[in-house]
N, C-alpha and C positions, 0 to 999 in steps of 0.2 A: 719305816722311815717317815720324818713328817711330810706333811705334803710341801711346806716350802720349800723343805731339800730336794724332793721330786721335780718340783718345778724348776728347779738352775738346774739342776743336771737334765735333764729335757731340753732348756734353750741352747746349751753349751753342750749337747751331743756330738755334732757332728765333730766338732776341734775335739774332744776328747776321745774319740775313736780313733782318729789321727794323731794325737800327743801321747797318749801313756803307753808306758814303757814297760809291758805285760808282765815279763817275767821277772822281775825284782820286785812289781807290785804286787803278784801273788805271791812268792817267798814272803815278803811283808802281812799278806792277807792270814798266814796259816797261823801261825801263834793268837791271833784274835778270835778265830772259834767263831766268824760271823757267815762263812760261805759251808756248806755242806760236803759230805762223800760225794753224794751225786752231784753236785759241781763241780768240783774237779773230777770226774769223770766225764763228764761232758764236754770241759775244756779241753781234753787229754783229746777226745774226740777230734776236739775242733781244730786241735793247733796246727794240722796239718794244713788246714785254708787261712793259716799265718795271723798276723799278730792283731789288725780291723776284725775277726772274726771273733776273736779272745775277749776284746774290747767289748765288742755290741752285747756279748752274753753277759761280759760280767756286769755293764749297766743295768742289764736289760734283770738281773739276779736282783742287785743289788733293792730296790725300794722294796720288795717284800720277803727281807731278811734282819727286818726288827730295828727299830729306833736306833742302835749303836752303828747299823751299818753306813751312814752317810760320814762320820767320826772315824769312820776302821778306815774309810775309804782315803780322808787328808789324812792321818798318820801314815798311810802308808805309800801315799804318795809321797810326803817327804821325805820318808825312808828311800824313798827309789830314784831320788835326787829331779821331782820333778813337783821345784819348790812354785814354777812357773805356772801349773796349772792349779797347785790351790791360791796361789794371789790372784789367779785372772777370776776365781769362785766368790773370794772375799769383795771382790770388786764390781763383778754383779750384783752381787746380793744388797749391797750397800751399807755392808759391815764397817766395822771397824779393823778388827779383827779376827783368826779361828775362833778366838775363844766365842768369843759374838756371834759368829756365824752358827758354832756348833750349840746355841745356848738356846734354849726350846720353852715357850712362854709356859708360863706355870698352870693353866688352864687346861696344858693338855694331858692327860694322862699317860701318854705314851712314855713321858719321860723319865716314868717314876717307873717304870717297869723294867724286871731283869732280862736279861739276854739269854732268851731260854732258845733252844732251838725249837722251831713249828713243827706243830704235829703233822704229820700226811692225813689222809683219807684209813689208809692202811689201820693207822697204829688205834683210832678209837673209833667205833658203830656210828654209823651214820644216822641220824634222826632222822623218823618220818618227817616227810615235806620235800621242799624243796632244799637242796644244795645247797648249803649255808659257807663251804667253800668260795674265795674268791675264784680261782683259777677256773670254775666251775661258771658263775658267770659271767666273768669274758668270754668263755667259750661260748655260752649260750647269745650271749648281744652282739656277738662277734660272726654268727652261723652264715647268715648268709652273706657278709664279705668273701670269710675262706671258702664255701664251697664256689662264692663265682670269680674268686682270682688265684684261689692253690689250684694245681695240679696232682692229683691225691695221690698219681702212679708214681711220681717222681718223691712223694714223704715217704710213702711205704715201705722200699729199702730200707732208708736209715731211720725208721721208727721198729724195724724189725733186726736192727741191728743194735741196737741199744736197748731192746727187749721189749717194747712199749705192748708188739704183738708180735705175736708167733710167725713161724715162717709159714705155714698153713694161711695163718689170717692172711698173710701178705698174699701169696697166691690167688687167695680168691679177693681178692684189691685189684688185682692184675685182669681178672677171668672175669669180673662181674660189667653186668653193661648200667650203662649209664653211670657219669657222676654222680648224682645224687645217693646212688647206693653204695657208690663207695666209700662215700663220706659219712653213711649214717654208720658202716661198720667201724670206719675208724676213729669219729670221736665218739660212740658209744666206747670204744676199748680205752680212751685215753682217759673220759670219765669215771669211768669204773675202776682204773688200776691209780690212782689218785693222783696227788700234787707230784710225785717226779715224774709221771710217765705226761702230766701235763710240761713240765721244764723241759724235757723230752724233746717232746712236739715243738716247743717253742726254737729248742736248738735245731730241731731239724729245718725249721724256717731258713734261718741266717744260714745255716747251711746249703739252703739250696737258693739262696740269693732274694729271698722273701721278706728283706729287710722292711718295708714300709708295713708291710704285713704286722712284721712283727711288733714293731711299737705302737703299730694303733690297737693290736690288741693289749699290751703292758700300759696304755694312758688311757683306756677304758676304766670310766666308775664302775666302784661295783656296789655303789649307793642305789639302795631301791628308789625308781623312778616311773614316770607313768608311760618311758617310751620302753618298756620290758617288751621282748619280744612276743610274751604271752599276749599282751594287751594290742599290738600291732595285731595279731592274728583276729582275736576280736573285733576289731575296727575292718576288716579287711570281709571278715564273714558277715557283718551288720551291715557291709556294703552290698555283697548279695544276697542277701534277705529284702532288702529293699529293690532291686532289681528285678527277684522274682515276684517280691508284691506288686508291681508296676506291672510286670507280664498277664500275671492275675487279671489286673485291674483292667488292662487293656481288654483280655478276653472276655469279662464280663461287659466290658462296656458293647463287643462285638454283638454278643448274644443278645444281647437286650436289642438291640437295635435289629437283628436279624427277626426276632420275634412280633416286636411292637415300632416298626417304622412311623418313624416320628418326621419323617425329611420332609420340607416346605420348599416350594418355588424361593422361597426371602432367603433359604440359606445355600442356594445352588450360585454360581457364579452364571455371569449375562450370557453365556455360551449355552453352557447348560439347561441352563432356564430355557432360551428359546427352542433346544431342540427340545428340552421335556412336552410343554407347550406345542409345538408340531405333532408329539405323538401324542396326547392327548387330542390332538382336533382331528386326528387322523382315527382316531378310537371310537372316537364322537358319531363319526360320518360313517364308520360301519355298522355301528350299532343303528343308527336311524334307516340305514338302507335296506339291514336286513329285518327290522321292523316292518319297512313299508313294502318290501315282499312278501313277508305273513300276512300284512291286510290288504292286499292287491283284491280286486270284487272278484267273484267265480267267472265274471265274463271273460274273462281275460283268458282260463281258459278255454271255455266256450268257443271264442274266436280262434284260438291254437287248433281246436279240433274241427270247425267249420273249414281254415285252410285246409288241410290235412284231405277234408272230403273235397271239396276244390279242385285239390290236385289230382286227385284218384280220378273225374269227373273227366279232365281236361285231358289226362292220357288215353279215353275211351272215345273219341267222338263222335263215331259212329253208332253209338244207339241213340243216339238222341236225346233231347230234351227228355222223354218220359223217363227214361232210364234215371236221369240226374233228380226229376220231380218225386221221383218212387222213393228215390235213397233218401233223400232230404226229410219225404214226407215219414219214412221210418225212424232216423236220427232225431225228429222232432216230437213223435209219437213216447218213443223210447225214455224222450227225455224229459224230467217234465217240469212243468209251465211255471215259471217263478220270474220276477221281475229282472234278476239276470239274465236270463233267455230272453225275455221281450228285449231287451238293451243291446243284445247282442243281435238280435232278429233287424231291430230297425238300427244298427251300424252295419246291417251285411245291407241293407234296400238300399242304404244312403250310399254304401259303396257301388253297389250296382248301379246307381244315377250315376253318380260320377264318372263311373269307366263302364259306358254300355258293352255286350257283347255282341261279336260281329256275329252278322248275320249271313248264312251263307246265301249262293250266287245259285238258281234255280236251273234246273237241268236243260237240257236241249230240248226237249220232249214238251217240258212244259214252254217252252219261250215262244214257241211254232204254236202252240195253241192259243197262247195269251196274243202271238200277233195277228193269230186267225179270228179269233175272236173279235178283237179293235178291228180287221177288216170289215166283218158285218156290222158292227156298232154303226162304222162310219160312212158303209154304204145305206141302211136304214134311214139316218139321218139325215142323208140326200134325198130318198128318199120323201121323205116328209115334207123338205121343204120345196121339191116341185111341185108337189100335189099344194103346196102352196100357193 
């Protein structure tokens, strides 16, 4: 069919799914030789979901049933006395008349062609490649609308009833999990058993009320184009190839920076910065302190061990000075003489000026004798001076 006769039956679908008067226009259809066995079988099918049902398939048949069928289609609606809907055709289109309307510009070649009936998939070898079949791809441009608005479990019935697949296949349509798998079993079987078990599929649509479904796949091109679903998947994997280059790159950039820290006070924020800045000065003042503990002079500890004997000294008091002069005089013997000892020697004298030691309080024994003594001193002295 041309495409301008596709496109008025397209605008004017819905009034003619509601206006024609099915069964005198198929009596009319059969002498023309333009719809198939398996059409009326399908229809035979359908007409139990009444005459809108009959309608939509025979439109939905009718564009990929050869140049004469848009012509079979007014004849024989005037045959079926429904002269109303080819004038309301003649009057879209902006004809004049049938004859006009059905008159196909000489350019195209469709026109000069006979009324052969189409081959299926069946009847001749399929060429290496891809599907050169239309119905082959609509399916394919069409993939992922049916799998995310059919219902697969509700076609399987009547595609296993019309033969499409087996009652086996059907079964496991029923028993398999996930959509997705059940869709790849049932259009891989509708591909393979060719053009009727695809008309098939398509009846089973309107049949289970898949109407939108159905015509957006019959108004799909099947003109090569660059939104082929091949090409979408390309586009779709280019975009994670680049995603994981990015990953890459990020990790690379980690590494480098984990190995060769490049980071400056200029690229930290003022926060940052200053606490970096606190531990650096905090790093600063341990390192110098513990520098100027390794150069501390020996006297120092000199002194530590001079306390040390000190204290051992002052828990004994009772031996006495010599005791303390003996030990002193051995710790100095022992140790020997270098200008850190003298340094330490004259901070112990300078300490001893400072804080003398007490001196103890002399016994009874001797106080009676020191006052016995000053007795005669001072009688002596009287002495002397009367003899004055």
């Amino acid at each position: 069919m041309h495409k301008r006769h596709q496109l008025l039956l397209s605008r004017n679908y819905e009034f003619l799914v509601m206006e024609i008067p099915m069964d005198p226009t198929l009596e009319a259809f059969k002498p023309r030789k333009v719809l198939t066995s398996h059409d009326y079988e399908q229809l035979r099918t359908l007409r139990h979901q009444g005459r809108r049902a009959l309608a939509r398939y025979l439109l939905a048949v009718l564009p990929v049933r050869g140049p004469r069928a848009f012509q079979a289609l007014l004849e024989s609606l005037q045959e079926a006395n429904a002269q109303h809907l080819v004038d309301l055709l003649v009057a879209q289109s902006g004809a004049d008349n049938v004859e006009q309307l059905i008159r196909v510009p000489d350019n195209t070649a469709a026109a000069h062609q006979p009324n052969r009936p189409l081959k299926t998939p069946s009847d001749t070898p399929l060429p290496p490649g891809p599907d050169p079949h239309e119905y082959a791809v609509r399916l394919a441009r069409n993939n992922k609308l049916i799998r995310e608005f059919v219902d697969p479990s509700s076609i399987s019935p009547v595609l296993a009833q019309n033969k499409v697949i087996s009652a086996r296949e059907a079964d496991m349509v029923l028993h398999l999990s996930g959509k997705n798998k059940k869709w790849d079993l049932i259009l891989s079987a509708v591909l393979q058993r060719g053009e009727r078990a695809f008309q098939a599929f398509m009846a089973a649509l309107l049949q289970k009320g898949y109407s939108t479904m159905f015509h957006t796949i019959q108004e799909t091109s099947t003109v090569a184009s660059d939104t082929d679903p091949e090409l979408d998947q390309e586009c779709y994997n280019t975009d994670n190839n680049d995603y994981d280059t990015g990953i890459e790159r990020k990790n690379d950039t980690t590494k480098a920076s984990q190995t060769y820290p490049t980071e400056s006070v200029d690229d930290l924020t003022p926060g940052m910065a200053r606490k970096k800045n606190g531990v650096d000065a905090d790093t600063q003042t341990q390192r110098r302190m513990s520098e100027d503990v390794q150069n501390l002079p020996n006297s120092y500890n000199d002194l530590e061990k001079n306390g040390h004997s000190d204290a051992e000294v002052n828990k004994h008091p009772s031996e006495g000075e010599n005791v303390s002069d003996s030990y002193e005089h051995e710790q100095n013997s022992a140790r020997p003489v270098t200008s850190n000892s003298l340094h330490s020697n004259d901070a112990r004298s300078d300490r001893t000026k400072d804080s003398p030691t007490k001196v103890k309080s002399p016994s009874k024994s001797l106080r009676r004798r020191s006052s016995n003594t000053g007795n005669l001193i001072s009688l002596q002295e009287e002495d002397e001076t009367m003899h004055l």
